[in-house]
BAMAR-878439 format. One line per field, with one value per residue: x, z, y of N, C-alpha, C, O in turn; residue in one letter; residue number from 1. Coordinates in steps of 0.001 Angstrom, whole numbers, plus 500000, padded with zeros to 6 digits. Atoms other than C-alpha are relative to their C-alpha. Example, Ala and Ser with C-alpha at 12.3 -4.5 7.8 and 13.67 -1.06 7.14 Angstrom:
n_px: c(500890_499180)
n_pz: c(500000_499940)
n_py: c(498810_498810)
ca_px: c(512300_513670)
ca_pz: c(507800_507140)
ca_py: c(495500_498940)
c_px: c(500900_499230)
c_pz: c(500000_500730)
c_py: c(501200_501090)
o_px: c(501936_499739)
o_pz: c(500665_500899)
o_py: c(501181_502198)
pavo: c(A_S)
bado: c(1_2)
This chain:
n_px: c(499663_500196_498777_499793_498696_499150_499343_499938_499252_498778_499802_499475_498703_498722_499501_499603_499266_499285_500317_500052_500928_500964_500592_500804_500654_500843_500405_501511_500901_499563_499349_498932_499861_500940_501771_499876_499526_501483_501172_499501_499971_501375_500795_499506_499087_498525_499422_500292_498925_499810_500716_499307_498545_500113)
n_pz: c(500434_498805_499267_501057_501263_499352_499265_501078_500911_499623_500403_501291_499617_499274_500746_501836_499652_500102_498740_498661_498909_499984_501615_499857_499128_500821_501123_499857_498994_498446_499977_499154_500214_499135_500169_500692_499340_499184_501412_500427_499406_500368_501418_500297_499190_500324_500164_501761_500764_500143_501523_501158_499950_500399)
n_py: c(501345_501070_500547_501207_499618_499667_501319_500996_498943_500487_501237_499687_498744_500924_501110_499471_498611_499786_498851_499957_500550_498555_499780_500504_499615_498177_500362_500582_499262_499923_498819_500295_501466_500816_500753_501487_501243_500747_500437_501147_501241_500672_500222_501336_500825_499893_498695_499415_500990_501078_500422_499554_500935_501809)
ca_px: c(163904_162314_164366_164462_165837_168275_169375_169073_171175_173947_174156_174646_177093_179339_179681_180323_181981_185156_183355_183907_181845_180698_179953_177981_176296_175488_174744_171806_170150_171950_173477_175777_177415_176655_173111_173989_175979_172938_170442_172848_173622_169915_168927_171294_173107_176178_178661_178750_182265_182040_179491_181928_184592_182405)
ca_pz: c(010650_012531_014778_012062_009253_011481_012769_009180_007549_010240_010007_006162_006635_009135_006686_003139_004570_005216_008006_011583_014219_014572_011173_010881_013907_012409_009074_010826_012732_016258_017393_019938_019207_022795_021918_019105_020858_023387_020432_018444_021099_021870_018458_017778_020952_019827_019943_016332_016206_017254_014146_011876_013334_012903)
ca_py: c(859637_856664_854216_851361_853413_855318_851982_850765_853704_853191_849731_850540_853400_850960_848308_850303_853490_854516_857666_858214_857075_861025_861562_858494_859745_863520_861643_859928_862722_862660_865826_864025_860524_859457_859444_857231_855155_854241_854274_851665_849671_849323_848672_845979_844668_845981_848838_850848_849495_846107_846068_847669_845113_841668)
c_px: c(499555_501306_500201_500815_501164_500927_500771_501397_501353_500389_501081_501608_501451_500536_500778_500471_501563_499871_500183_499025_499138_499398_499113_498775_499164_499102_498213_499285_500410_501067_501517_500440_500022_498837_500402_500443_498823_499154_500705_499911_498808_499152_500541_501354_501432_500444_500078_501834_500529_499163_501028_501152_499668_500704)
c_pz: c(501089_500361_499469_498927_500147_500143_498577_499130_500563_499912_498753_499722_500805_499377_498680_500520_500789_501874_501333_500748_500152_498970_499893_500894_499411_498396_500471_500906_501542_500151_500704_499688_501053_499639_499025_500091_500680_498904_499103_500556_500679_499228_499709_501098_500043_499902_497982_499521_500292_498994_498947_499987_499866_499061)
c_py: c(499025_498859_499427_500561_500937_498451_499432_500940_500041_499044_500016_500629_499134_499062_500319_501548_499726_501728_499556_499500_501287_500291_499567_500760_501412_499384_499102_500316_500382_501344_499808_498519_498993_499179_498667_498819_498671_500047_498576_499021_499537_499173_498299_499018_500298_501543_500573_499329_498867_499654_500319_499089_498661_499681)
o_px: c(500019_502373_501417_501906_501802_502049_501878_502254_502319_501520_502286_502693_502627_501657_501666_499964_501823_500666_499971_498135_497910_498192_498128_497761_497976_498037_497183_498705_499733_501939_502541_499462_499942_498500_500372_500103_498520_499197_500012_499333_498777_498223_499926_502262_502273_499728_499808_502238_501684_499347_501051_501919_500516_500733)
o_pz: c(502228_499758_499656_498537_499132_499696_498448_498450_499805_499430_498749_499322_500446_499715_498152_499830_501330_502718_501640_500022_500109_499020_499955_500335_499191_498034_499830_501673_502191_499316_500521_499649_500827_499609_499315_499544_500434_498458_499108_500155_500882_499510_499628_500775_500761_499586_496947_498488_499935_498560_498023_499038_499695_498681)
o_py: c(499079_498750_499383_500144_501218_498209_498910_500376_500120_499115_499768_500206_499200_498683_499650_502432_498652_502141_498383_499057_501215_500535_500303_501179_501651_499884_498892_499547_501178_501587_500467_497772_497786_497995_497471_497769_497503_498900_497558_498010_498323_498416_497235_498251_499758_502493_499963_498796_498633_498517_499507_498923_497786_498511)
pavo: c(X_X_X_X_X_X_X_X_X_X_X_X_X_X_X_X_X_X_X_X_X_X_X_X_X_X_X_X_X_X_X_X_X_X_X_X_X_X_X_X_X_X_X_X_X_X_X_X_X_X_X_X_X_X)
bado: c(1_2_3_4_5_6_7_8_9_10_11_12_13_14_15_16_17_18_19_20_21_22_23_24_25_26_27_28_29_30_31_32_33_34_35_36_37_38_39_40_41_42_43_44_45_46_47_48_49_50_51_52_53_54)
């Protein structure tokens, strides 16, 4: 999955889900939810749940 529709699929997932922060994370290729952490907050400036909390 490239970094845009990873980015784009969590994004998604944080806004219209009800899943974990890990889940998410396994749901969009990452083995560890570190990584996704630093990959998120790269992508869009923001933690995965200060997006899910705008």
């Amino acid at each position: 999955m490239k970094a845009g529709t990873r980015s784009d699929a969590a994004k998604r997932l944080l806004e219209s889900s009800n899943m974990g922060i890990t889940q998410i994370a396994h749901a969009c290729g990452f083995d560890e939810p570190n990584k996704f952490y630093v990959f998120f907050k790269r992508e869009t400036g923001k933690s995965p749940t200060e997006w899910r909390n705008r």
